[in-house]
N, C-alpha and C positions, 0 to 999 in steps of 0.2 A: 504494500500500500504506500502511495507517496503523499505525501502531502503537502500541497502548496501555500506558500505564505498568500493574504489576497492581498493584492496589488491596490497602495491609494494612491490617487488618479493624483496628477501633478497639480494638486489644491495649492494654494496661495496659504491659505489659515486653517488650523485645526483647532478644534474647540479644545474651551480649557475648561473643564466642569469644575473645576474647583475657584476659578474667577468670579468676581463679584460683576451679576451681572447688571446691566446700564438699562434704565429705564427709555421703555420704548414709548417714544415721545410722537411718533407719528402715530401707532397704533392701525396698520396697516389703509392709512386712508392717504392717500398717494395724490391728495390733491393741494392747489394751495389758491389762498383771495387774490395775489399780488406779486410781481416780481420778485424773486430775491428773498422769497418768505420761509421757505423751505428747499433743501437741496441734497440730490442722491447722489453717492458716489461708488462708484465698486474699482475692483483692481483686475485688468484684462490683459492675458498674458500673448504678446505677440513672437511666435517664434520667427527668428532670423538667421542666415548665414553662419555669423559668427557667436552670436548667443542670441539669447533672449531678452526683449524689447518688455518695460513694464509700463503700463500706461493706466493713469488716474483719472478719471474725466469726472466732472462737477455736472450735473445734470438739473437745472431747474424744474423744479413739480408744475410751476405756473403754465410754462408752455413748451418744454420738453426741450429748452434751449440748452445747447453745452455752453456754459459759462466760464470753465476754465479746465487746467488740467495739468500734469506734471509728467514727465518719463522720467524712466532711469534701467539702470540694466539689473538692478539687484531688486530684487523681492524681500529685504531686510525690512524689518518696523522704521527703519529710518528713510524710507519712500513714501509710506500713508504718511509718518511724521511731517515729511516736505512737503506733501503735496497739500496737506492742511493746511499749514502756516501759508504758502505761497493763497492758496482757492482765499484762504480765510480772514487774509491781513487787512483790507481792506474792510472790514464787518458791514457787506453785507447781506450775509445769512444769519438765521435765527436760530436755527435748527439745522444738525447736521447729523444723519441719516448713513450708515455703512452696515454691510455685510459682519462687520468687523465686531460691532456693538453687540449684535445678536448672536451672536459667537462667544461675546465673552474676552475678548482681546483689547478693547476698547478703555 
């Protein structure tokens, strides 16, 4: 009999069950009154040539605009980190909405 380890798929984040987790402030309602009121972001892994391309895009709830966005080639916490500070310096979002938060990483 063999047995195979099973294979995780090249995820970005693994939950941390033992994280405190972040209050979910959207509450799955994906809408918003006003530009700039609320904003999605996730992490999209582009493969390339010579490695792999990481791409952050800022998504407004109002009208599905990309607003802003970050690359880098490393998938470390110090990518989501940048690409907040960068989306975020400017205040203005109110609410900021990640895969990352519901995970537990956040």
């Amino acid at each position: 009999m063999v047995i195979k380890k099973k294979r995780c798929p090249n995820g970005i984040m693994h939950p941390d069950r033992d994280a405190e987790k972040s209050e979910n402030l959207i509450k799955q309602d994906f809408t918003a009154e006003k530009p700039n009121e609320t904003w999605l972001t996730d992490i999209t892994e582009i493969p390339c040539r010579d490695e792999n391309l990481y791409l952050v895009p800022a998504l407004d709830y109002f009208d599905d605009a990309i607003v802003g966005m970050h690359t880098d080639t490393s998938r470390r916490t110090g990518l989501c980190c940048r690409a907040f500070e960068n989306l975020a310096k400017d205040g203005r979002v109110n609410i900021w909405e990640s895969a990352a938060q519901k995970m537990g990483a956040a």
